[in-house]
N, C-alpha and C positions, 0 to 999 in steps of 0.2 A: 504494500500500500504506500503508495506516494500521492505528492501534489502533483496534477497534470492538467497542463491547456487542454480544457473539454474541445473549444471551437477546431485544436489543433487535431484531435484524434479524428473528428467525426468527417471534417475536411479530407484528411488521408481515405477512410474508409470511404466517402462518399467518391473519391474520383478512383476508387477501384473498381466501385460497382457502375459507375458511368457506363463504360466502355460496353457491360455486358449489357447496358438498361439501352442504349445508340442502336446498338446490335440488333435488338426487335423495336424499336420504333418507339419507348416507352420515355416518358418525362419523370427525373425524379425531382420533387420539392422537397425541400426541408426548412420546418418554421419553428424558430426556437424563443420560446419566451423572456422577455427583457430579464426577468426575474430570475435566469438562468444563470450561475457564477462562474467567472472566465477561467479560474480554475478549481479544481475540483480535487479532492482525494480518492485515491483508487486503484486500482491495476488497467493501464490503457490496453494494456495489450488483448488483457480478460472484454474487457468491454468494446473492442476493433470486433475482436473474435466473435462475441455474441452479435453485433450491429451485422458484420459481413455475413450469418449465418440466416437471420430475418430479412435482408435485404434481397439476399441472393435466393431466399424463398418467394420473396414478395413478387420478384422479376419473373423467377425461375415459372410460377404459375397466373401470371399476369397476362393479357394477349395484347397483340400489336398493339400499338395506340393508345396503350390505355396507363394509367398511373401511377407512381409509388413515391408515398410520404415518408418523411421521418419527422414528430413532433417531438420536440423535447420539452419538457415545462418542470415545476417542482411539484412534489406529491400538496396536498390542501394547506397539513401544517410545513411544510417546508423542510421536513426531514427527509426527504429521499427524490433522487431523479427521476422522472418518470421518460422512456421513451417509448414512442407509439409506432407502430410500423403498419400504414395501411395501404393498402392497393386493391385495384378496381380488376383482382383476381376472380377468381373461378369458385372462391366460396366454400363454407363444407357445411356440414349438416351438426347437429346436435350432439349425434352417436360417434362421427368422425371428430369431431372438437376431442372428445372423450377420450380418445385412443390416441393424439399425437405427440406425447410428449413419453409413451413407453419405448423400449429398442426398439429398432428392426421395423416398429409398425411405422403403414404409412395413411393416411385418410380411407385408403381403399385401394383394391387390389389395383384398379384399373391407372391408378394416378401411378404408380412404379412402374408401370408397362410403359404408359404416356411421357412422364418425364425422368424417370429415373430416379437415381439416390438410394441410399442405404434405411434412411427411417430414424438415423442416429442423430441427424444434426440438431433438433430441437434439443432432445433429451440432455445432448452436453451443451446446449446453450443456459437451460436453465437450470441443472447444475452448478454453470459458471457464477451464473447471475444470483444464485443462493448460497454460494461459498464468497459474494462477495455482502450475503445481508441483503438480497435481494430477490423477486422472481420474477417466472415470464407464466402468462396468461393470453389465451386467445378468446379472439370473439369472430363473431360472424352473421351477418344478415340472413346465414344460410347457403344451399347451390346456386350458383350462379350469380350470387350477391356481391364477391368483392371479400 
């Protein structure tokens, strides 16, 4: 745990994921609230590792033209950061939400055939993000929702 430039890490991570978001046709934004502190204590490297893992999901099942955010704000009281990763993705259902943060699973069989991957990356993202005092949680409007 060190002090580190927030703006500094997520800059690096965000022009990794460029390249791949150009690639299909996709626009990333990223809106960081004023109330955000330009440094931070932390593991940068722990928090590249989780943002490149959410982002590269968010792309990974996002279709041409279409989306992907990174918010950052502070939790209500102001203990903890919060970051959001949304995209105008493919969506999951209820029972899929349910299952993706165990190994090896992925939403459904069909989504591994379509796009690939192991099933692992969430799992050690949020790991990551609880060994550092923190978790990841998903939402979804549902199939086809984003």
């Amino acid at each position: 745990v060190q002090p580190f430039a927030l703006q500094e890490c997520i800059d690096r991570t965000l022009e990794i994921m460029q390249v791949k978001a150009e690639e299909k046709g996709l626009e990333v934004v990223l809106w960081a609230s004023s109330a955000v502190p330009r440094v931070i204590r932390g593991d940068p490297g722990r928090l590249r590792q989780i943002l490149l893992n959410l982002l590269s999901n968010a792309i990974k099942f996002t279709p041409a033209e279409g989306k992907v955010g990174l918010r950052i704000n502070l939790s209500p009281d102001e203990s903890q950061m919060l970051f959001e990763v949304r995209d105008t993705g493919i969506g999951l259902s209820e029972e899929a939400m349910g299952r993706l943060f165990q190994p090896f699973v992925q939403a459904d069989a069909t989504i591994a055939r379509r796009f690939g991957g192991t099933g692992l990356g969430l799992m050690i993202a949020r790991r990551l993000a609880q060994l550092m005092g923190g978790d990841l949680s998903v939402a979804s409007d549902g199939p086809g929702c984003g």
